[in-house]
Gaussian input, Z-matrix of N, CA and C with variables (Angstrom, degrees):
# hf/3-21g

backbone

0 1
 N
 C     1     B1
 C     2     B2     1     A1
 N     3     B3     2     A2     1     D1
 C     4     B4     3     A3     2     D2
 C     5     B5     4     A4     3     D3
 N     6     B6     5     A5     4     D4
 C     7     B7     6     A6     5     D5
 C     8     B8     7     A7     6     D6
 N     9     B9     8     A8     7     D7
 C    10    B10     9     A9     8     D8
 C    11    B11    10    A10     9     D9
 N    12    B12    11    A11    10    D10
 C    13    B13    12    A12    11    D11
 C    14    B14    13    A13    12    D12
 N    15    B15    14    A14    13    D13
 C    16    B16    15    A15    14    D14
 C    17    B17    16    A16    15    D15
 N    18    B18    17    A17    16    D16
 C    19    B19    18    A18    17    D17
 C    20    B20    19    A19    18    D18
 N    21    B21    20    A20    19    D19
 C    22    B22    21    A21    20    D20
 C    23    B23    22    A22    21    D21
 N    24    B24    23    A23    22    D22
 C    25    B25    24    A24    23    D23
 C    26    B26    25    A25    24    D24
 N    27    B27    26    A26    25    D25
 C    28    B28    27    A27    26    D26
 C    29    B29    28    A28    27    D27
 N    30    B30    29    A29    28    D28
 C    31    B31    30    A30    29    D29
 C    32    B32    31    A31    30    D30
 N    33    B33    32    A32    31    D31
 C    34    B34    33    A33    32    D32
 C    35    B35    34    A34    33    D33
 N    36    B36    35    A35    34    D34
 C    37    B37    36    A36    35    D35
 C    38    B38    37    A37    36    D36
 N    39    B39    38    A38    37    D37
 C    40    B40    39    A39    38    D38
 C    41    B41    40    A40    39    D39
 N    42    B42    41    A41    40    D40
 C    43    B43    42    A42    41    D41
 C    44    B44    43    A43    42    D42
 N    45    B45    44    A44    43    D43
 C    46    B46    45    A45    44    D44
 C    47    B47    46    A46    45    D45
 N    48    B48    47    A47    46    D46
 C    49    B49    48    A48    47    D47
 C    50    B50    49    A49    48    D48
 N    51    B51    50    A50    49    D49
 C    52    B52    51    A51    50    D50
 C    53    B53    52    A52    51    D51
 N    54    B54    53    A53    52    D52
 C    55    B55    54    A54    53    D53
 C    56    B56    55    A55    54    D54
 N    57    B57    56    A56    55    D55
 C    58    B58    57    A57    56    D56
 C    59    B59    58    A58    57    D57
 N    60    B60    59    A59    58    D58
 C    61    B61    60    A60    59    D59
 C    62    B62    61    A61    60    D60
 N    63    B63    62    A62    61    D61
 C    64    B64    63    A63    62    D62
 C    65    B65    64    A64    63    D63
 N    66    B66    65    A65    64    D64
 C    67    B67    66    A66    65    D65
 C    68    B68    67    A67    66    D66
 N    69    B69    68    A68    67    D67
 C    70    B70    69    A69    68    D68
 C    71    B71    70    A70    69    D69
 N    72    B72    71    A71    70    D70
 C    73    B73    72    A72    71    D71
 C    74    B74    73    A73    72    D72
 N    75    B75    74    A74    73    D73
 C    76    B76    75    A75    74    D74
 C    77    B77    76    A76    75    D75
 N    78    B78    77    A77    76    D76
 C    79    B79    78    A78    77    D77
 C    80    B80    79    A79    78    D78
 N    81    B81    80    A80    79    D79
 C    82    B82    81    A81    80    D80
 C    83    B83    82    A82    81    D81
 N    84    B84    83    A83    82    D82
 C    85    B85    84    A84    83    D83
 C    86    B86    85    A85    84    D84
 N    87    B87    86    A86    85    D85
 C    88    B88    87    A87    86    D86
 C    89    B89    88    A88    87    D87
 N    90    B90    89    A89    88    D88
 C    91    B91    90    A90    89    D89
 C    92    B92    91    A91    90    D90
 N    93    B93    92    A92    91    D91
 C    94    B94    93    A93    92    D92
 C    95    B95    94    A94    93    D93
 N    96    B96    95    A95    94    D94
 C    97    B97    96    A96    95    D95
 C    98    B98    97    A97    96    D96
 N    99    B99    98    A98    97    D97
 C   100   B100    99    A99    98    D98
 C   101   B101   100   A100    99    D99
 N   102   B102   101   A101   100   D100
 C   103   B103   102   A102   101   D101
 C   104   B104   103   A103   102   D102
 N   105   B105   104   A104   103   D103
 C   106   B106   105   A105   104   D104
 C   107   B107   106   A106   105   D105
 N   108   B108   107   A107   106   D106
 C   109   B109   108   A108   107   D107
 C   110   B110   109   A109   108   D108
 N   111   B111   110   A110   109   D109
 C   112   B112   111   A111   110   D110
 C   113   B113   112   A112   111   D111
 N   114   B114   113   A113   112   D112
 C   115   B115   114   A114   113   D113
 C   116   B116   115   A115   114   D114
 N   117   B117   116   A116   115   D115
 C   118   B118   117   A117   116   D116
 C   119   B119   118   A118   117   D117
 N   120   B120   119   A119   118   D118
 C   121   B121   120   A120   119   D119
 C   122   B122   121   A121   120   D120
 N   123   B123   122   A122   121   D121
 C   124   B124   123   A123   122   D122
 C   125   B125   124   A124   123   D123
 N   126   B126   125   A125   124   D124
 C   127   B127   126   A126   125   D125
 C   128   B128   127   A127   126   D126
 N   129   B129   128   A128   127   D127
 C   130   B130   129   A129   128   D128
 C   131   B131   130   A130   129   D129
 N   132   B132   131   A131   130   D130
 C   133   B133   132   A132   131   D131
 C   134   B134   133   A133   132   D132
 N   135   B135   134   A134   133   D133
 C   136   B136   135   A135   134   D134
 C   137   B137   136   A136   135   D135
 N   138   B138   137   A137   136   D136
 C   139   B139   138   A138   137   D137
 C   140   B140   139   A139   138   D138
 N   141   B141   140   A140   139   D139
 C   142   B142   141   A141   140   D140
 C   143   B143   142   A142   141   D141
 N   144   B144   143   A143   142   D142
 C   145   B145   144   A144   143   D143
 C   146   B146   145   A145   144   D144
 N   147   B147   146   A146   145   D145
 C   148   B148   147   A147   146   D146
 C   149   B149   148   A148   147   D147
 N   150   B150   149   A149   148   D148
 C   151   B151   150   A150   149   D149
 C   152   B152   151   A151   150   D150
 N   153   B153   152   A152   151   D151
 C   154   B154   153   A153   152   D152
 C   155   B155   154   A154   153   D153
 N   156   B156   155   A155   154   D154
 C   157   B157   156   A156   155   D155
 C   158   B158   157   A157   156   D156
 N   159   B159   158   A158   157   D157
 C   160   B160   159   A159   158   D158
 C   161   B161   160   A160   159   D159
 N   162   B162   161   A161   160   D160
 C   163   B163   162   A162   161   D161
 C   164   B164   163   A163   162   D162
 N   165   B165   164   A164   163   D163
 C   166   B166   165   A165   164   D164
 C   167   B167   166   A166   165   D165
 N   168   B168   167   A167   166   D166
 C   169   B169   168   A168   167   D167
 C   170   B170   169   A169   168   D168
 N   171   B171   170   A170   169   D169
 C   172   B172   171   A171   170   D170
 C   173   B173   172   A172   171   D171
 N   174   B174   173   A173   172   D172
 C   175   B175   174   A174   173   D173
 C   176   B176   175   A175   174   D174
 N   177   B177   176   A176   175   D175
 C   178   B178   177   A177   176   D176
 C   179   B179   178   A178   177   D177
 N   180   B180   179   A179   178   D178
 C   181   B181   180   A180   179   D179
 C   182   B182   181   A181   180   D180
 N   183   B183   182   A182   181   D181
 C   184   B184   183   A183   182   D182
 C   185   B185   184   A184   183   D183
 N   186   B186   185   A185   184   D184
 C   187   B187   186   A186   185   D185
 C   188   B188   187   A187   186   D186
 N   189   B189   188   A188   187   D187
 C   190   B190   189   A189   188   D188
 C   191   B191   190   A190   189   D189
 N   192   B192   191   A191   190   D190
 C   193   B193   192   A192   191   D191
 C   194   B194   193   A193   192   D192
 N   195   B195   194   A194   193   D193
 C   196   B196   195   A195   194   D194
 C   197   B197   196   A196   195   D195
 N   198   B198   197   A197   196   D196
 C   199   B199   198   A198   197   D197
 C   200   B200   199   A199   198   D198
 N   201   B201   200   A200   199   D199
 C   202   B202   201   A201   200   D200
 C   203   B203   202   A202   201   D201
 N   204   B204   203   A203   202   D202
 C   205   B205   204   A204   203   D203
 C   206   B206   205   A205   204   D204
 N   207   B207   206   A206   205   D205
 C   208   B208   207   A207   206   D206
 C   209   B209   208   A208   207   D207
 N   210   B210   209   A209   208   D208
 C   211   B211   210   A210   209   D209
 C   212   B212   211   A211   210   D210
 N   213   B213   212   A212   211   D211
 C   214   B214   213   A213   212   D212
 C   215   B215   214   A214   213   D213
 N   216   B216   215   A215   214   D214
 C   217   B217   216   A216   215   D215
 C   218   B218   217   A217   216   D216
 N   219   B219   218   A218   217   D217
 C   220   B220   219   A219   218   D218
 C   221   B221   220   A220   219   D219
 N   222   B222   221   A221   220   D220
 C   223   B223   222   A222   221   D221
 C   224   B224   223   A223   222   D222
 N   225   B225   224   A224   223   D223
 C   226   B226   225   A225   224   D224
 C   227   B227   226   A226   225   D225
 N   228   B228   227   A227   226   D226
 C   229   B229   228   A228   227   D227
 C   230   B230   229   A229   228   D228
 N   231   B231   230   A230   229   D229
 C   232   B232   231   A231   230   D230
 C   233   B233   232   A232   231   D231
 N   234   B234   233   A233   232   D232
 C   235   B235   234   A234   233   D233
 C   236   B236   235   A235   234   D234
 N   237   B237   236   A236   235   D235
 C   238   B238   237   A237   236   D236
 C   239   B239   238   A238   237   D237
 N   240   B240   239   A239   238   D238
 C   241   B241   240   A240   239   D239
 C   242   B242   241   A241   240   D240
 N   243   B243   242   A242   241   D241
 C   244   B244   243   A243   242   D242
 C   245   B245   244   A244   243   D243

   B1=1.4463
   B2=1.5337
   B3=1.3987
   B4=1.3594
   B5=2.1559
   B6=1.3506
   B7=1.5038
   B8=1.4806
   B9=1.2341
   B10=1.0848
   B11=1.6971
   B12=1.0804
   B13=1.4881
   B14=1.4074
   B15=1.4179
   B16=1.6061
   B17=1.8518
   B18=1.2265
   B19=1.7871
   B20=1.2217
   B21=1.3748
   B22=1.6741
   B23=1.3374
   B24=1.9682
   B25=1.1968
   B26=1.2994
   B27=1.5163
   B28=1.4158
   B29=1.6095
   B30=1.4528
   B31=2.1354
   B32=1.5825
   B33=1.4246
   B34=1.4919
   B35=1.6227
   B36=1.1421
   B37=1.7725
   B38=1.4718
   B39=1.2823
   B40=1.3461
   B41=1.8819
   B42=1.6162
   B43=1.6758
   B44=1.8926
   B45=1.2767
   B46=1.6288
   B47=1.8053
   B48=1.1908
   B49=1.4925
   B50=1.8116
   B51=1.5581
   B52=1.8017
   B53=1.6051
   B54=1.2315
   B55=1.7113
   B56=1.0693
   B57=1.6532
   B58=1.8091
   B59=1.7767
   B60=1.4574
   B61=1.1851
   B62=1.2826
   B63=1.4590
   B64=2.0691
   B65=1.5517
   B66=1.4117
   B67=1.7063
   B68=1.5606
   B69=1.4496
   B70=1.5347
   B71=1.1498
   B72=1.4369
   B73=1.0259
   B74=1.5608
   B75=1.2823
   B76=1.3211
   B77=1.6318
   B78=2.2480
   B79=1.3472
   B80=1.4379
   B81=1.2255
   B82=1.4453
   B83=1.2714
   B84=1.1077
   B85=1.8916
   B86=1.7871
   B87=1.1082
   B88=1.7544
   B89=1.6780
   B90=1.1921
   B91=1.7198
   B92=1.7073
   B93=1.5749
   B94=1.0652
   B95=1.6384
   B96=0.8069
   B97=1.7370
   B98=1.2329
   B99=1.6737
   B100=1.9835
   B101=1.6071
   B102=1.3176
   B103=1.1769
   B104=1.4556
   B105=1.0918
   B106=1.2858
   B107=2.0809
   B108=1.4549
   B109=1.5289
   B110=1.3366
   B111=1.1590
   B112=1.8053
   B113=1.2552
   B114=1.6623
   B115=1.1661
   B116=1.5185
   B117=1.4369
   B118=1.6018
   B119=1.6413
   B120=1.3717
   B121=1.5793
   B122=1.5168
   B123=1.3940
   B124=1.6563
   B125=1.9178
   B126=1.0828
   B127=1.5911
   B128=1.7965
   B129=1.1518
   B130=1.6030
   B131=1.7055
   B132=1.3270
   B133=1.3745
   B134=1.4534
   B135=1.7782
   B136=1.5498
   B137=1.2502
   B138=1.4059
   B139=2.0704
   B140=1.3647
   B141=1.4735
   B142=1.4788
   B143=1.6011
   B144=0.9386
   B145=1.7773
   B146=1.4936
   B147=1.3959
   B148=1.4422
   B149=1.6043
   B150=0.8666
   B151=1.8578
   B152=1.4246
   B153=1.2006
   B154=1.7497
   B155=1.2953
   B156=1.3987
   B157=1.2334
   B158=1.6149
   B159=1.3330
   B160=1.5509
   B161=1.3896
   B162=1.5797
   B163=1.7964
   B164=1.4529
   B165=1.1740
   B166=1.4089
   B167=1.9487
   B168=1.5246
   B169=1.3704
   B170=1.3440
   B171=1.3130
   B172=1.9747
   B173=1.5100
   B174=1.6502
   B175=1.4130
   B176=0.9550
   B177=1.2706
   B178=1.7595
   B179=1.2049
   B180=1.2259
   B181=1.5065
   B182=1.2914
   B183=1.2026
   B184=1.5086
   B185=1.1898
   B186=1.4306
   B187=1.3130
   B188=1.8670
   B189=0.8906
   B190=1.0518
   B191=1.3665
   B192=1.5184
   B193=1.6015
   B194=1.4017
   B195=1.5948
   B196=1.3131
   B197=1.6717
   B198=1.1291
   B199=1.9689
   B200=1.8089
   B201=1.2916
   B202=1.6193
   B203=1.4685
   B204=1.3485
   B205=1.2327
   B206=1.4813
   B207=1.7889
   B208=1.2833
   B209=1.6834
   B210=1.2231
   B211=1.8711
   B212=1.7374
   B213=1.4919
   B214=1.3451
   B215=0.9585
   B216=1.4869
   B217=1.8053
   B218=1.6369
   B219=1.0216
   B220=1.6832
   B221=1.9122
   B222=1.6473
   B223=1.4489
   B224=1.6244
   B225=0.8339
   B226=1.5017
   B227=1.6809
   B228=1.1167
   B229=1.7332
   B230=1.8731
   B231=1.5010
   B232=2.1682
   B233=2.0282
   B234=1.1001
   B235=1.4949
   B236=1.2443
   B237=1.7498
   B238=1.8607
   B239=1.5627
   B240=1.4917
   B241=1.9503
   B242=1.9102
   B243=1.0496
   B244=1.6020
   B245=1.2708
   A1=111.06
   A2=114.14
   A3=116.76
   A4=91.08
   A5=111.15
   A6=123.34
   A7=119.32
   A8=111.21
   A9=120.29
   A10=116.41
   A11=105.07
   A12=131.18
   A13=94.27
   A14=130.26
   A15=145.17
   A16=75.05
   A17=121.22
   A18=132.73
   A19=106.63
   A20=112.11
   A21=94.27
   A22=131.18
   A23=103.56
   A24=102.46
   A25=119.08
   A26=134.55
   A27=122.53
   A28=81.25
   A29=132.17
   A30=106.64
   A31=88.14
   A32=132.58
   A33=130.33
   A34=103.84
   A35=147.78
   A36=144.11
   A37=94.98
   A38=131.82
   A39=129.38
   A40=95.03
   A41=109.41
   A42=93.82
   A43=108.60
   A44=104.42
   A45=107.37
   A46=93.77
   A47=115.91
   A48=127.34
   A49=91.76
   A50=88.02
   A51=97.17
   A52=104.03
   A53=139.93
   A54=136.89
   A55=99.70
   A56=108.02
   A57=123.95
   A58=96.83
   A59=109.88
   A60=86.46
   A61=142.00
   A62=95.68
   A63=100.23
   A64=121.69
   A65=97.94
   A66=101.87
   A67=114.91
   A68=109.01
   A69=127.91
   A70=122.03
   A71=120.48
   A72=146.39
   A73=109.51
   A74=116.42
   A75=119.54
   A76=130.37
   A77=95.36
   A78=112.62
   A79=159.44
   A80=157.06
   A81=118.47
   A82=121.60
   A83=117.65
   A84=130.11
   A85=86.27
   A86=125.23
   A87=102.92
   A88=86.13
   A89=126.56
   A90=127.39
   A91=102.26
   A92=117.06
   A93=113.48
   A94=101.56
   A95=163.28
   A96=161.39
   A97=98.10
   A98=116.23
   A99=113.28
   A100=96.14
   A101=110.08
   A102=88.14
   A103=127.29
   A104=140.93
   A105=144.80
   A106=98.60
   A107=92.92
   A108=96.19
   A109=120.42
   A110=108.52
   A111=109.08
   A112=104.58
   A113=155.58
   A114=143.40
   A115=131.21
   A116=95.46
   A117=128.29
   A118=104.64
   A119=99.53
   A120=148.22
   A121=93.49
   A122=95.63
   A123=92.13
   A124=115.25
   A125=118.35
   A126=100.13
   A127=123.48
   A128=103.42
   A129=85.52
   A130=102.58
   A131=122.83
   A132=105.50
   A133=112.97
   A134=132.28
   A135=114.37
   A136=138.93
   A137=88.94
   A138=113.04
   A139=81.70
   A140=120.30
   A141=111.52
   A142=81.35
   A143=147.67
   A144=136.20
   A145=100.21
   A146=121.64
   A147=120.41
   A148=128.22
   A149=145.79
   A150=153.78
   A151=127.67
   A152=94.48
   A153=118.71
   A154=96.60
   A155=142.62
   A156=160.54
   A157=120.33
   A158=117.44
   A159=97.81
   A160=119.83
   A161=110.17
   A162=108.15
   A163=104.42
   A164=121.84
   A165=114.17
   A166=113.57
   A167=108.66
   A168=93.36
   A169=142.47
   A170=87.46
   A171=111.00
   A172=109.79
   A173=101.72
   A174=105.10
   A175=127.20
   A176=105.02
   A177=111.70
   A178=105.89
   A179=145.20
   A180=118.31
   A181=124.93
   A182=108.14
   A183=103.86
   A184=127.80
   A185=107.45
   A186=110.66
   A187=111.35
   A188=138.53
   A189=156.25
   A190=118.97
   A191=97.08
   A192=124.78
   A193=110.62
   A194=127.02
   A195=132.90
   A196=82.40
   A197=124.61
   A198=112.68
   A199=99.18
   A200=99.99
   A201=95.33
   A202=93.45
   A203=134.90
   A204=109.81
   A205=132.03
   A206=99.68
   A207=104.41
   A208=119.05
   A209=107.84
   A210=116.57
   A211=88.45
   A212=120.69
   A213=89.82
   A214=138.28
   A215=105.77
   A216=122.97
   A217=112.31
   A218=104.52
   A219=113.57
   A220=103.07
   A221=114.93
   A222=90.10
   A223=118.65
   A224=127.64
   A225=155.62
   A226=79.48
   A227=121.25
   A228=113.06
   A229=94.80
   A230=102.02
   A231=112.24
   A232=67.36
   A233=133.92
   A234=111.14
   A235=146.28
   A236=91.75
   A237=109.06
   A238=112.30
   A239=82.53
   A240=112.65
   A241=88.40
   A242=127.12
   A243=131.14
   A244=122.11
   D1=-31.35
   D2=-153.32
   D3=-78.74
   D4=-38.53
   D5=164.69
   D6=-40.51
   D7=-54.21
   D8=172.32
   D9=-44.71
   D10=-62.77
   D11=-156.91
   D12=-74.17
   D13=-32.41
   D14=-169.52
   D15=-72.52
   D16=-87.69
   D17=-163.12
   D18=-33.58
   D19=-50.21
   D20=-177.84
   D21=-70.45
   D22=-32.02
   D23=168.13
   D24=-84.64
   D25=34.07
   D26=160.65
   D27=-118.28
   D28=-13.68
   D29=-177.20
   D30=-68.69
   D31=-41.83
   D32=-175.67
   D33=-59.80
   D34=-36.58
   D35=159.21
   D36=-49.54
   D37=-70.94
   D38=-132.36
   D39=-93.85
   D40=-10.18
   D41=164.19
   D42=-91.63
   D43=-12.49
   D44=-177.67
   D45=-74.81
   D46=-40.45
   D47=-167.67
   D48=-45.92
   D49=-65.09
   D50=-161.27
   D51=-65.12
   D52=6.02
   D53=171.25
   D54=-86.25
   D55=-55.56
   D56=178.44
   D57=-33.31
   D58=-73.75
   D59=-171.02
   D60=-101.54
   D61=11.80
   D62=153.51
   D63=-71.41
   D64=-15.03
   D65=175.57
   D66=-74.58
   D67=-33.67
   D68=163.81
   D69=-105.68
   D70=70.23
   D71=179.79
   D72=-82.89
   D73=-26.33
   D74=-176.41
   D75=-102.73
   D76=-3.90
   D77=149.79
   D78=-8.53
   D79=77.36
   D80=-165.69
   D81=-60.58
   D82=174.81
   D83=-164.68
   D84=-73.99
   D85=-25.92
   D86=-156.82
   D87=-86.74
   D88=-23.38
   D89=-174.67
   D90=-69.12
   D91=-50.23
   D92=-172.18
   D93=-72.29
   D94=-86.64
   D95=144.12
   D96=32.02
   D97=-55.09
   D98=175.65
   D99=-58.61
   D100=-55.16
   D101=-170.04
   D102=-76.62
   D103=3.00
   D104=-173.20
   D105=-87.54
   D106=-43.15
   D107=175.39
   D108=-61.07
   D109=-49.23
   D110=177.74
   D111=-75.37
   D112=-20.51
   D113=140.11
   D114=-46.84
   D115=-18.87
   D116=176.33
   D117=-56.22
   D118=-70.89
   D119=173.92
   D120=-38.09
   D121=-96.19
   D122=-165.05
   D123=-61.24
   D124=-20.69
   D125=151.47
   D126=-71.95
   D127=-6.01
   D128=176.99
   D129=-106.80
   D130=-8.03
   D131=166.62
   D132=-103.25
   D133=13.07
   D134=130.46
   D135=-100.81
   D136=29.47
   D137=172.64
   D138=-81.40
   D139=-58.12
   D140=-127.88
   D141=-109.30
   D142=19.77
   D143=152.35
   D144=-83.23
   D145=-49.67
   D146=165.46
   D147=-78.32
   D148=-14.36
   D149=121.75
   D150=-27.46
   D151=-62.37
   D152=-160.13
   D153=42.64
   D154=84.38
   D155=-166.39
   D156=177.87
   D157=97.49
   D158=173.78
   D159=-64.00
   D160=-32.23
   D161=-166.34
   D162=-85.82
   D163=-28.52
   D164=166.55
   D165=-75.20
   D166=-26.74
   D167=170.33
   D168=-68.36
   D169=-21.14
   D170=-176.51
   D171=-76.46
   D172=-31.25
   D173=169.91
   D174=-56.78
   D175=-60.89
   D176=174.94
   D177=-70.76
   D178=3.98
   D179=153.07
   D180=-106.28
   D181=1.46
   D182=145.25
   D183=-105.55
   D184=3.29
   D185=152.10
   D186=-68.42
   D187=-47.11
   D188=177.02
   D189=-33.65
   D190=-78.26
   D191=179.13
   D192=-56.28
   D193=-32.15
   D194=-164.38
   D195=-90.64
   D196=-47.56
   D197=-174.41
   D198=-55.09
   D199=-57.25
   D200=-158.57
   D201=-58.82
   D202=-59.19
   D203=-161.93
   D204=-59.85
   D205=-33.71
   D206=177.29
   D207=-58.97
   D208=-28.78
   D209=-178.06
   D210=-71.59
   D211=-57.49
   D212=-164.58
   D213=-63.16
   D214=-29.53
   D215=157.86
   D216=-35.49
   D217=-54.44
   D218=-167.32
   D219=-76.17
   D220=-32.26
   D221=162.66
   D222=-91.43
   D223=-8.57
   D224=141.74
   D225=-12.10
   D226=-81.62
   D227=-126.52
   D228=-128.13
   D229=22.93
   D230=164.61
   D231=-107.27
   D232=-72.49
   D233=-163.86
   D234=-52.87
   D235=-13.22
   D236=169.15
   D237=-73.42
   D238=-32.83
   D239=-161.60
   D240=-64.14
   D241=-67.22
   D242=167.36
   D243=-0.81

């Protein structure tokens, strides 16, 4: 349960991530990279306040990061498809 609850609250980081950077859309790539890291960051230290596990925390956040991105990709391109 406690996994669970770790995943959702990093898909909630990684949809704040993606506003962060539609709001800075006009960014350079080395700004967005800071920011992808410190979104990085603060999802892996409320994995691991709820874990207390690094090897299980890292998991789930790339377990995580690989779901959110892959879904956004995939609504990404039913909205091109439109």
């Amino acid at each position: 349960m406690k996994n669970y609850i770790a995943f959702l609250l990093q898909l909630i980081v990684w949809s704040v991530f993606t506003i962060a950077q539609w709001l800075s859309n006009k960014d350079h790539i080395e700004y967005k990279w800071i920011m992808f890291i410190v979104f990085f960051y603060l999802g892996f230290i409320v994995a691991k306040k709820i874990l207390q596990s690094s090897r299980l925390t890292l998991i789930v956040t790339i377990i995580s990061l690989s779901t959110f991105f892959s879904l956004k990709i995939f609504f990404e391109q039913i909205l091109v498809a439109i």
